[in-house]
Gaussian input, Z-matrix of N, CA and C with variables (Angstrom, degrees):
# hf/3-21g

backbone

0 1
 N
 C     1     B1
 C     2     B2     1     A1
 N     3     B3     2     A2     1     D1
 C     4     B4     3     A3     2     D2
 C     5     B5     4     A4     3     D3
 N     6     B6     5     A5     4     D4
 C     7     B7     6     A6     5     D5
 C     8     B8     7     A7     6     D6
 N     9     B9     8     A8     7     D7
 C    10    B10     9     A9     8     D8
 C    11    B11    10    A10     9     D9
 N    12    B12    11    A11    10    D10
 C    13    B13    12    A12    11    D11
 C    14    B14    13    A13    12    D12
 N    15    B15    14    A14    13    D13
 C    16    B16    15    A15    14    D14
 C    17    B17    16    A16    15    D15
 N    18    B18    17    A17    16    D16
 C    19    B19    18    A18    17    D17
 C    20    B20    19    A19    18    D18
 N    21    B21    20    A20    19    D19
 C    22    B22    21    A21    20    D20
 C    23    B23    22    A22    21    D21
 N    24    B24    23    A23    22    D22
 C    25    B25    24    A24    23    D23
 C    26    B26    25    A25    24    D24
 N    27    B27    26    A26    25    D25
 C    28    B28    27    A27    26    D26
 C    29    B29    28    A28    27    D27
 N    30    B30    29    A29    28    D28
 C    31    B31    30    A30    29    D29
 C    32    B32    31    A31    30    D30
 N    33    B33    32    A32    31    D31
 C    34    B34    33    A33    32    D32
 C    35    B35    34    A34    33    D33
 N    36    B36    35    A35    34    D34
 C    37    B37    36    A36    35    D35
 C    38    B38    37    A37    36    D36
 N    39    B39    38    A38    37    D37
 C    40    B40    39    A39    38    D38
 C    41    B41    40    A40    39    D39
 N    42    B42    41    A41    40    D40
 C    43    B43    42    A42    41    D41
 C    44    B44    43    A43    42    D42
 N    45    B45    44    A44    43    D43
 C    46    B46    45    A45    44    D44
 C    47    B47    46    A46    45    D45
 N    48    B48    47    A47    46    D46
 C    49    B49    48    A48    47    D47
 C    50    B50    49    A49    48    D48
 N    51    B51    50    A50    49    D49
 C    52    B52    51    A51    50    D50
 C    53    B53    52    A52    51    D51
 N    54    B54    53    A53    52    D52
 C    55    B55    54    A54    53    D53
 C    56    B56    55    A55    54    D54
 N    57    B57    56    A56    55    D55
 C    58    B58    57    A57    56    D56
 C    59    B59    58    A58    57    D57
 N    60    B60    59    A59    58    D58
 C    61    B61    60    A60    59    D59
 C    62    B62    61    A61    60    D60
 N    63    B63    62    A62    61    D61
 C    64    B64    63    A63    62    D62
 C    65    B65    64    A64    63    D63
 N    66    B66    65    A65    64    D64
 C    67    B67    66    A66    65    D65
 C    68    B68    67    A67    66    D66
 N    69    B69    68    A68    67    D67
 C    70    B70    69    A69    68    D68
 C    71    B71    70    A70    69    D69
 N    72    B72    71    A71    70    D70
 C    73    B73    72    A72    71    D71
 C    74    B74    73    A73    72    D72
 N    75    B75    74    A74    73    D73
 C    76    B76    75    A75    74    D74
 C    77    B77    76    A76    75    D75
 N    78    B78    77    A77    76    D76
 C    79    B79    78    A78    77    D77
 C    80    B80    79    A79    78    D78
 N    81    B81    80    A80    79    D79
 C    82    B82    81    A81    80    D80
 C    83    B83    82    A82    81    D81
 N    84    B84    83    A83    82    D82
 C    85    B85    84    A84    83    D83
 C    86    B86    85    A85    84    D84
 N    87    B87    86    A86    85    D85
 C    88    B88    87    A87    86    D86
 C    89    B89    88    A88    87    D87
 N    90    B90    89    A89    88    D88
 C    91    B91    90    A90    89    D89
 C    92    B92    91    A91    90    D90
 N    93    B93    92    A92    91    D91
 C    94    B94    93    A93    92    D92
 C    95    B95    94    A94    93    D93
 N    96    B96    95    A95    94    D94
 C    97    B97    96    A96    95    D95
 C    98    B98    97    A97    96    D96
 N    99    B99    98    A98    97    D97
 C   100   B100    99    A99    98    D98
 C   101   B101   100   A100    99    D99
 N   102   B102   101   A101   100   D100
 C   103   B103   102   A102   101   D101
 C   104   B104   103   A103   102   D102
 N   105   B105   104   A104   103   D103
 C   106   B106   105   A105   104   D104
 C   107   B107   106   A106   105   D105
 N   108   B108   107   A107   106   D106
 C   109   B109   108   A108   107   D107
 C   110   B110   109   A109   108   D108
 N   111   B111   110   A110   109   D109
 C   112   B112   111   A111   110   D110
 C   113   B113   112   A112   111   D111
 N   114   B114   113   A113   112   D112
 C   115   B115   114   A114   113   D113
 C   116   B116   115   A115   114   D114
 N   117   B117   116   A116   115   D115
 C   118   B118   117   A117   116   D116
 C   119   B119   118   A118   117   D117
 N   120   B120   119   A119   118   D118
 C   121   B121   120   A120   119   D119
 C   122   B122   121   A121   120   D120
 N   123   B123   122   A122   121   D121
 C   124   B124   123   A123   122   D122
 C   125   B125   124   A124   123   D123
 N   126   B126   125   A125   124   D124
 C   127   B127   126   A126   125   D125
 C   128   B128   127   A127   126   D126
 N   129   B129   128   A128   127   D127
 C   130   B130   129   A129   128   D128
 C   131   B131   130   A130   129   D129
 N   132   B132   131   A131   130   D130
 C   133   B133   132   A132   131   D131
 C   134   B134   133   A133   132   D132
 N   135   B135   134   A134   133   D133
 C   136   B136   135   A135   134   D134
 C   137   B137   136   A136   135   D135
 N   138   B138   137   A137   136   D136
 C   139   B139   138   A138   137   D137
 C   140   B140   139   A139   138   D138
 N   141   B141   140   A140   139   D139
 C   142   B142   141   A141   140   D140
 C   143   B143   142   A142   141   D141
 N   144   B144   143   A143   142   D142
 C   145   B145   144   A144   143   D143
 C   146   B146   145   A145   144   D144
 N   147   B147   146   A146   145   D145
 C   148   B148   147   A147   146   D146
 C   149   B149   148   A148   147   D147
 N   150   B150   149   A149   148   D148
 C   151   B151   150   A150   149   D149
 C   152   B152   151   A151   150   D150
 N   153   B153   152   A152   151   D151
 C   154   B154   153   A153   152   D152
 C   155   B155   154   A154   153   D153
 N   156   B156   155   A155   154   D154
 C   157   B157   156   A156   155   D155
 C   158   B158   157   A157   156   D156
 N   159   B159   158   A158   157   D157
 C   160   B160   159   A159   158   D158
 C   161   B161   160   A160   159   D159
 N   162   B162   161   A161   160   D160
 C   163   B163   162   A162   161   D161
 C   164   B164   163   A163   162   D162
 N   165   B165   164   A164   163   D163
 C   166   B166   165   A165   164   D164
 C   167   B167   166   A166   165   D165
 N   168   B168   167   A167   166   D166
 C   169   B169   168   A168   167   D167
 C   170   B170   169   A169   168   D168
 N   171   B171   170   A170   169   D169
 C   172   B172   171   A171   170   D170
 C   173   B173   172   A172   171   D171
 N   174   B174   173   A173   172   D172
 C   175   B175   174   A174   173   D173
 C   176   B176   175   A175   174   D174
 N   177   B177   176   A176   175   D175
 C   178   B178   177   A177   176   D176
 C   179   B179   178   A178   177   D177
 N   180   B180   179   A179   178   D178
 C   181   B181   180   A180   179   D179
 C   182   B182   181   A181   180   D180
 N   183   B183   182   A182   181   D181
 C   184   B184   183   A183   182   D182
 C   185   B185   184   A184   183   D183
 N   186   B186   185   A185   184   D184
 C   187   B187   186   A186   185   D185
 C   188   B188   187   A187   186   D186
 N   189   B189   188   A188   187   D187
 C   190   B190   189   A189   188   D188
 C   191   B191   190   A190   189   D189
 N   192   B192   191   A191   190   D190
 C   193   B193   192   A192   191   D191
 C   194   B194   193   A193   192   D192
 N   195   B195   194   A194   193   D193
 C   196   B196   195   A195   194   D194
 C   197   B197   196   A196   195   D195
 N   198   B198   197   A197   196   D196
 C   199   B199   198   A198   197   D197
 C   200   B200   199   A199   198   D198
 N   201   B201   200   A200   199   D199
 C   202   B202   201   A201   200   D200
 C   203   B203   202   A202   201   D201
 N   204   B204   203   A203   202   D202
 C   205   B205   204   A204   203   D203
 C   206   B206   205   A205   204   D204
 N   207   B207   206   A206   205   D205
 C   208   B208   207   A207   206   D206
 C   209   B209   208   A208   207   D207
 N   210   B210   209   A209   208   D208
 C   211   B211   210   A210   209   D209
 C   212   B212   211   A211   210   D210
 N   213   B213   212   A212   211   D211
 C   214   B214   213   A213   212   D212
 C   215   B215   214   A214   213   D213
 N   216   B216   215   A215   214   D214
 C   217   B217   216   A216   215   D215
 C   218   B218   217   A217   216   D216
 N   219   B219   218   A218   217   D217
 C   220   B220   219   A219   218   D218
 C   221   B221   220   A220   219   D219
 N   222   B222   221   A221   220   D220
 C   223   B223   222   A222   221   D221
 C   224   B224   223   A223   222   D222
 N   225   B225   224   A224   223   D223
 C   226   B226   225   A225   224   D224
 C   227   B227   226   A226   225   D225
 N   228   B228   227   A227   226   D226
 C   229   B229   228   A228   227   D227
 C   230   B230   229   A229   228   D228
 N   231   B231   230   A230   229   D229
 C   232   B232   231   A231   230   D230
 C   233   B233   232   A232   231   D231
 N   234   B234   233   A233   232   D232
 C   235   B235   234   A234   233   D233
 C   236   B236   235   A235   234   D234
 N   237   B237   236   A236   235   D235
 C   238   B238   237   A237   236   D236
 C   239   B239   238   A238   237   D237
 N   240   B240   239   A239   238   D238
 C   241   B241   240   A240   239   D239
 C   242   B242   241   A241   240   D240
 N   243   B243   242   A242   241   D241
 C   244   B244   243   A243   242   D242
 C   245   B245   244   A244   243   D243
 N   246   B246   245   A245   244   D244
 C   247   B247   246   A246   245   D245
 C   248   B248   247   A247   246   D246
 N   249   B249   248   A248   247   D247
 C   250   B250   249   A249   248   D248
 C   251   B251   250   A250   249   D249
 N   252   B252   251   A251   250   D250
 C   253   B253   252   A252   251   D251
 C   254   B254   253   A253   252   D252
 N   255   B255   254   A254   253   D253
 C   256   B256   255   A255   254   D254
 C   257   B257   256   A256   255   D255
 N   258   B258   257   A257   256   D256
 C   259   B259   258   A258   257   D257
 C   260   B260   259   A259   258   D258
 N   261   B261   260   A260   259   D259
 C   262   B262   261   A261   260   D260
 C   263   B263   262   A262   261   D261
 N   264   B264   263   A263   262   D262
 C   265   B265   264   A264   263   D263
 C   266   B266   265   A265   264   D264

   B1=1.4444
   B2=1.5225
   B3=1.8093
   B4=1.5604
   B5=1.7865
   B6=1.6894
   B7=1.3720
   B8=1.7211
   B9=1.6037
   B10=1.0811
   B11=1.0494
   B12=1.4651
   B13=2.0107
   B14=1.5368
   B15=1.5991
   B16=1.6449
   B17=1.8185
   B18=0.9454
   B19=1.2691
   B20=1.8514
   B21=1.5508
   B22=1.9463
   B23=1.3280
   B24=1.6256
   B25=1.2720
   B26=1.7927
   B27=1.2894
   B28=1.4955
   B29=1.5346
   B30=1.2878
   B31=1.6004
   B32=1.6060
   B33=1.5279
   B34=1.6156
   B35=1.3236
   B36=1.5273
   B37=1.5430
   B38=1.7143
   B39=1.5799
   B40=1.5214
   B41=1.6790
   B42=1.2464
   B43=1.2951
   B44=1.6302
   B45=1.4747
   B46=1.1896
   B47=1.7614
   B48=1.5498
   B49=1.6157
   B50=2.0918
   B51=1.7132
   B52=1.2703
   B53=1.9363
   B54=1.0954
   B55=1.0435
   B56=1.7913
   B57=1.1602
   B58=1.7552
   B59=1.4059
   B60=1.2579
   B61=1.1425
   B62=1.3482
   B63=1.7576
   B64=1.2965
   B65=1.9600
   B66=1.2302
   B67=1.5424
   B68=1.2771
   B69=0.9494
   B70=1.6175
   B71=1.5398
   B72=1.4893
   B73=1.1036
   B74=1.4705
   B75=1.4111
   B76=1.6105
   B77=1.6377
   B78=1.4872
   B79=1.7646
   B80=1.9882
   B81=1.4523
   B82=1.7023
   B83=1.4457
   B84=1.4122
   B85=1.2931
   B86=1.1104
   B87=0.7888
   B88=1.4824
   B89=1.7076
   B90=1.0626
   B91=1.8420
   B92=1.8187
   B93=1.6702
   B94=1.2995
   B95=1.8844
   B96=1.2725
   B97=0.9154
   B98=1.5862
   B99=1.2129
   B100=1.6220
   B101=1.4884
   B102=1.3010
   B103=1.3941
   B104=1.6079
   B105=0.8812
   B106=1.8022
   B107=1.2249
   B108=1.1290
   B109=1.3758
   B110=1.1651
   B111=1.8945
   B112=1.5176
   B113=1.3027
   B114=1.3387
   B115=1.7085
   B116=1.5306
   B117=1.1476
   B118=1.1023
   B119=1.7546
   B120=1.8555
   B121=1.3447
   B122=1.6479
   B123=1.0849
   B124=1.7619
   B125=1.7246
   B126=1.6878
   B127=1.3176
   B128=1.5749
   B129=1.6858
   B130=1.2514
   B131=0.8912
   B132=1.4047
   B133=1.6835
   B134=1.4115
   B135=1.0307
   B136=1.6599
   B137=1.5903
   B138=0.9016
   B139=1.5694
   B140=1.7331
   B141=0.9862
   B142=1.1426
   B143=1.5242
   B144=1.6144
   B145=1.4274
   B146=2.2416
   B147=1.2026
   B148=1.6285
   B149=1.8739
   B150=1.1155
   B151=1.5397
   B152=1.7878
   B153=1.5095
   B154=1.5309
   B155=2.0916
   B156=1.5134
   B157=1.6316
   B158=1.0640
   B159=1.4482
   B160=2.1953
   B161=1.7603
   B162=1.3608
   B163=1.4206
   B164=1.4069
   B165=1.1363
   B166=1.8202
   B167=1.4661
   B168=0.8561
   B169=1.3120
   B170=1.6503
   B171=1.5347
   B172=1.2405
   B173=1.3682
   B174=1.1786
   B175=1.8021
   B176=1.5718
   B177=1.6144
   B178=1.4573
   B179=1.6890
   B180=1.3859
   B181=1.6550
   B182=1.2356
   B183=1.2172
   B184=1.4378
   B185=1.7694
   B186=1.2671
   B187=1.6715
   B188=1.4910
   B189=1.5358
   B190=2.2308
   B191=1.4016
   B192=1.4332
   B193=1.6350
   B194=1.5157
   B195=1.5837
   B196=1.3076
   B197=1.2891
   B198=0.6868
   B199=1.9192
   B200=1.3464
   B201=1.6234
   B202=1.4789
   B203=1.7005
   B204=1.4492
   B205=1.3664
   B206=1.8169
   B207=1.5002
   B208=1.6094
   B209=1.4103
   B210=1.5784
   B211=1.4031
   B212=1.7128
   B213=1.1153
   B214=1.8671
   B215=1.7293
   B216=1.6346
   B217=1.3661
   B218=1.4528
   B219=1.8989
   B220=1.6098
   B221=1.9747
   B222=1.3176
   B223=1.5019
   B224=2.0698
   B225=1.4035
   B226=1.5456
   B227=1.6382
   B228=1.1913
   B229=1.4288
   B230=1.0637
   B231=1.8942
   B232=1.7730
   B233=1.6148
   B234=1.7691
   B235=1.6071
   B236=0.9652
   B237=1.6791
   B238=1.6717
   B239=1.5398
   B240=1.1115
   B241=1.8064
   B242=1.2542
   B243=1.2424
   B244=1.4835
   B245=1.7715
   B246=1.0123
   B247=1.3900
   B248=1.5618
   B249=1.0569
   B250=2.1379
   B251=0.9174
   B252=1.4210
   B253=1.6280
   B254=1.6180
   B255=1.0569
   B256=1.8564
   B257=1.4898
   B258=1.2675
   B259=1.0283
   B260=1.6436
   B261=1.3000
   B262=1.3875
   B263=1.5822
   B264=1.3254
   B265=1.7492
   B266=1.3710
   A1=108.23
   A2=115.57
   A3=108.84
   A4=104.17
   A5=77.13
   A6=101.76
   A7=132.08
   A8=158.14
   A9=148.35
   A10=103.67
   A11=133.73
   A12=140.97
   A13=92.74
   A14=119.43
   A15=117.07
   A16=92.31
   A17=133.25
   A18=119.10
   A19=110.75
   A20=90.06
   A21=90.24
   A22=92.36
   A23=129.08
   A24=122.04
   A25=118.23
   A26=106.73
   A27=133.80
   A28=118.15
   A29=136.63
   A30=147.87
   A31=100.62
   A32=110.41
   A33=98.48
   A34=91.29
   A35=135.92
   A36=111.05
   A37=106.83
   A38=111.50
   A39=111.16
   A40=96.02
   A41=127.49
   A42=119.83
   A43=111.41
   A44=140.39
   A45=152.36
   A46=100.13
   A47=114.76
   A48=117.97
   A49=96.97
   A50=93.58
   A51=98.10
   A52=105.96
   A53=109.64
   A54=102.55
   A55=110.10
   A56=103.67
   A57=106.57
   A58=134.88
   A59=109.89
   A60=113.27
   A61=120.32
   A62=123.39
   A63=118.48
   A64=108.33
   A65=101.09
   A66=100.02
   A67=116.44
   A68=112.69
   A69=131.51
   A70=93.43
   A71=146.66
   A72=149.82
   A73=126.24
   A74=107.33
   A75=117.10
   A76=112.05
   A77=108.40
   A78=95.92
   A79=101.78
   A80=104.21
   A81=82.04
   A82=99.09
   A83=140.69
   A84=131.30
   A85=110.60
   A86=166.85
   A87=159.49
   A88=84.91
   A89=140.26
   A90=145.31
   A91=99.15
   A92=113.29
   A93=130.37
   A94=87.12
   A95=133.39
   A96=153.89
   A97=105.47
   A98=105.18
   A99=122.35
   A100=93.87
   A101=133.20
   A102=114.87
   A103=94.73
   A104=119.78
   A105=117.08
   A106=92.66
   A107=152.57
   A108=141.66
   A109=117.26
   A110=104.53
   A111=129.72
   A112=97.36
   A113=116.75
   A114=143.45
   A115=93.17
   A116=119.54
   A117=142.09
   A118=103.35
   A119=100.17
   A120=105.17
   A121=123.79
   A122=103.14
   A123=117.73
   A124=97.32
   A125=131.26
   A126=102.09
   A127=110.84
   A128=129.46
   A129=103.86
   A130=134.21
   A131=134.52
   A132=122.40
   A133=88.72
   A134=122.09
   A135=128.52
   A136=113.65
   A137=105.75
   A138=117.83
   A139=115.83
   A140=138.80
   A141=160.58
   A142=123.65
   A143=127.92
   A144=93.79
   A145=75.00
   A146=103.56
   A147=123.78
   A148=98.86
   A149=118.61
   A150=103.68
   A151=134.64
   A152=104.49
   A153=109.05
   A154=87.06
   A155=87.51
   A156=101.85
   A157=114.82
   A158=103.98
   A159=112.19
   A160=98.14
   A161=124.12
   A162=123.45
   A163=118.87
   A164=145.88
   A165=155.82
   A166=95.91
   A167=125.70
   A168=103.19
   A169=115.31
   A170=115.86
   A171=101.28
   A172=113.14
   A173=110.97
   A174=110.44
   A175=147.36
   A176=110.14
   A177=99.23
   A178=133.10
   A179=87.81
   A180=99.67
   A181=128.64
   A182=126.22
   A183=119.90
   A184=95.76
   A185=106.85
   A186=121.01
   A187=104.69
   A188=99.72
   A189=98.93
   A190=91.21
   A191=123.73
   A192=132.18
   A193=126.02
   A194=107.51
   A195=123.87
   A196=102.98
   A197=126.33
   A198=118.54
   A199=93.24
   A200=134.79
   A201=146.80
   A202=105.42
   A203=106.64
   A204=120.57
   A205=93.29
   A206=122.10
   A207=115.99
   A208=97.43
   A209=128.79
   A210=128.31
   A211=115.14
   A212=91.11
   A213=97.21
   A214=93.54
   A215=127.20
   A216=109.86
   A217=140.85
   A218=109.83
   A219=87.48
   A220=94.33
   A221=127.28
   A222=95.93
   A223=87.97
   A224=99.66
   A225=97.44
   A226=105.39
   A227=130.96
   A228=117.65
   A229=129.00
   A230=106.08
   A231=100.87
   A232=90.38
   A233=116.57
   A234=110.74
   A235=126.65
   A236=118.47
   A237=145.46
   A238=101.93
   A239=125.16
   A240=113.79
   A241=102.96
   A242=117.75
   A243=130.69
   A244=124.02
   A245=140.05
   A246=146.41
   A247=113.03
   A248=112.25
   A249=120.21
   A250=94.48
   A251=111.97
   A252=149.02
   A253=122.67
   A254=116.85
   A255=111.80
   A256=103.13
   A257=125.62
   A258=110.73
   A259=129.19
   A260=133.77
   A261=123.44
   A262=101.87
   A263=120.05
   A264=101.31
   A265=105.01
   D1=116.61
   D2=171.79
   D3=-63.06
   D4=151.70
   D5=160.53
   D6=-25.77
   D7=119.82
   D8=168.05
   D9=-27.13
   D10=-54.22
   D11=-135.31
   D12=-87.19
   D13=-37.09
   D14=-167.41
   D15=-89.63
   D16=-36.54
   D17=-174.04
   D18=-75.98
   D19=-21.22
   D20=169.76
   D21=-68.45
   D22=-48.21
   D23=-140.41
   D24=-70.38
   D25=-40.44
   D26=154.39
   D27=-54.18
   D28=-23.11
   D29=168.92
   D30=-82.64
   D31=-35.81
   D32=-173.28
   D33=-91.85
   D34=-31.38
   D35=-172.58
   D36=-64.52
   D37=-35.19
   D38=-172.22
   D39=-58.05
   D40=-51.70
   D41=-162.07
   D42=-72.37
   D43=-14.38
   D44=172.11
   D45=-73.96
   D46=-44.96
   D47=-160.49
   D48=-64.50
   D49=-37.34
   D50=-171.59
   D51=-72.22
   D52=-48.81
   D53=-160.31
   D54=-67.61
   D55=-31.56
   D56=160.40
   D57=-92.68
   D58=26.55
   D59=-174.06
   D60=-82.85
   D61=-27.86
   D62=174.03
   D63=-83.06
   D64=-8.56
   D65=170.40
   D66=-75.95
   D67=-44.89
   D68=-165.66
   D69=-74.15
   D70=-31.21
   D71=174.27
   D72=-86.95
   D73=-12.41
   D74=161.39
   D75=-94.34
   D76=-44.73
   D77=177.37
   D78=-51.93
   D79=-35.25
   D80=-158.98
   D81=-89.71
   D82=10.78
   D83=144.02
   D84=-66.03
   D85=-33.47
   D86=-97.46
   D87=-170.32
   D88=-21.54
   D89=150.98
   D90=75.93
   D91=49.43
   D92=-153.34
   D93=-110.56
   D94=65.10
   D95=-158.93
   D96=-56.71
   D97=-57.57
   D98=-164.77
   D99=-73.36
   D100=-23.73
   D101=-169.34
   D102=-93.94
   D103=-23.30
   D104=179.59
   D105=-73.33
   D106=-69.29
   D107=-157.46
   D108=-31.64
   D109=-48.84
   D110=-170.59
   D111=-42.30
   D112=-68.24
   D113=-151.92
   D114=-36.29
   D115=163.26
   D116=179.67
   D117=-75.98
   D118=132.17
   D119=-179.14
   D120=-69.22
   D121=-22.87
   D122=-173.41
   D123=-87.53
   D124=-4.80
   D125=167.07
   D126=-86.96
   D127=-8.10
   D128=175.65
   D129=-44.02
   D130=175.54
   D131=176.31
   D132=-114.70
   D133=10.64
   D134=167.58
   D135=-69.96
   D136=-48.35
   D137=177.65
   D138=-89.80
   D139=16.61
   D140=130.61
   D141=-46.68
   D142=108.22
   D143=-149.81
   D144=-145.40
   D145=139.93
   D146=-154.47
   D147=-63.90
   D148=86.88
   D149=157.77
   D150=-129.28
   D151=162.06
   D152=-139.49
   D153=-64.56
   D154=152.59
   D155=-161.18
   D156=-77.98
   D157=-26.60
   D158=175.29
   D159=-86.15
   D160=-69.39
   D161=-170.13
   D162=-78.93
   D163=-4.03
   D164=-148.75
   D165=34.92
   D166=50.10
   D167=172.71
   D168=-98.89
   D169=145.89
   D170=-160.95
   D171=-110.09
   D172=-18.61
   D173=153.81
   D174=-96.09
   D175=143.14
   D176=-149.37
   D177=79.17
   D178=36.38
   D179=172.65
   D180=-94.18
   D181=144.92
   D182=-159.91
   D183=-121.70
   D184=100.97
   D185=156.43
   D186=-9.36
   D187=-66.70
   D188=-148.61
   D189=-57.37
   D190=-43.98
   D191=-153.94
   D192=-93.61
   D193=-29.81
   D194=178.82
   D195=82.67
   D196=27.45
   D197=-159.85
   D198=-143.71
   D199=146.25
   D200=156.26
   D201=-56.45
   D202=167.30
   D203=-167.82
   D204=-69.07
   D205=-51.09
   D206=-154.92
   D207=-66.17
   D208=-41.46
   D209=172.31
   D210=-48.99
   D211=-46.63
   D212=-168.96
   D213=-58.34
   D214=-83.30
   D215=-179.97
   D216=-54.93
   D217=-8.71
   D218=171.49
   D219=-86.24
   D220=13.98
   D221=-167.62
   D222=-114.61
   D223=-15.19
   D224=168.81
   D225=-73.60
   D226=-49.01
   D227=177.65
   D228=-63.25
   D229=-3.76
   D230=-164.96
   D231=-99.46
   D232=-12.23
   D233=-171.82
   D234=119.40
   D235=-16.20
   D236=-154.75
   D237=-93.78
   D238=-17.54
   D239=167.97
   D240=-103.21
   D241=122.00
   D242=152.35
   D243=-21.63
   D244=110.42
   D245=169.44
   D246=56.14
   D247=11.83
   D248=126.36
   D249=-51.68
   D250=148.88
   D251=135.93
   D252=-141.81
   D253=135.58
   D254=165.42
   D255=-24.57
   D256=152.43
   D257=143.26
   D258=-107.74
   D259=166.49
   D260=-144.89
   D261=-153.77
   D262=119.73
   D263=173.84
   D264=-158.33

């Protein structure tokens, strides 16, 4: 399980990427270089980096689910994702 401080730290970059995101998309129409630089480094969405939403964990994440692989099977074996099952043959 990551740290509390890195999983704050990743919630405030997501909430900075959002909140500048239509700024950050008019300086670079407009190809206004020097004022993007200014901008704050934590709103890229470059630096934004995918981790699982219950544990922070940042490797082995699964896009569809948001969640890392060890989360996804203990909560598929316990019953808790919808139309998962083991599979069996």
């Amino acid at each position: 399980m990551a740290k509390e401080s890195i999983k704050a730290r990743e919630r405030k970059r997501e909430h900075l990427v959002a909140k500048y995101a239509k700024k950050r998309a008019e300086l670079k129409a407009a190809a206004i270089t020097k004022r993007l630089i200014n901008c704050q480094k934590n709103a890229s969405p470059v630096r934004l980096h995918n981790r699982c939403k219950l544990t922070g964990r940042p490797k082995g994440y699964m896009r569809k689910f948001g969640i890392n692989r060890v989360t996804f099977r203990e909560m598929a074996s316990a019953g808790k994702i919808p139309g998962i099952t083991k599979s069996s043959w």
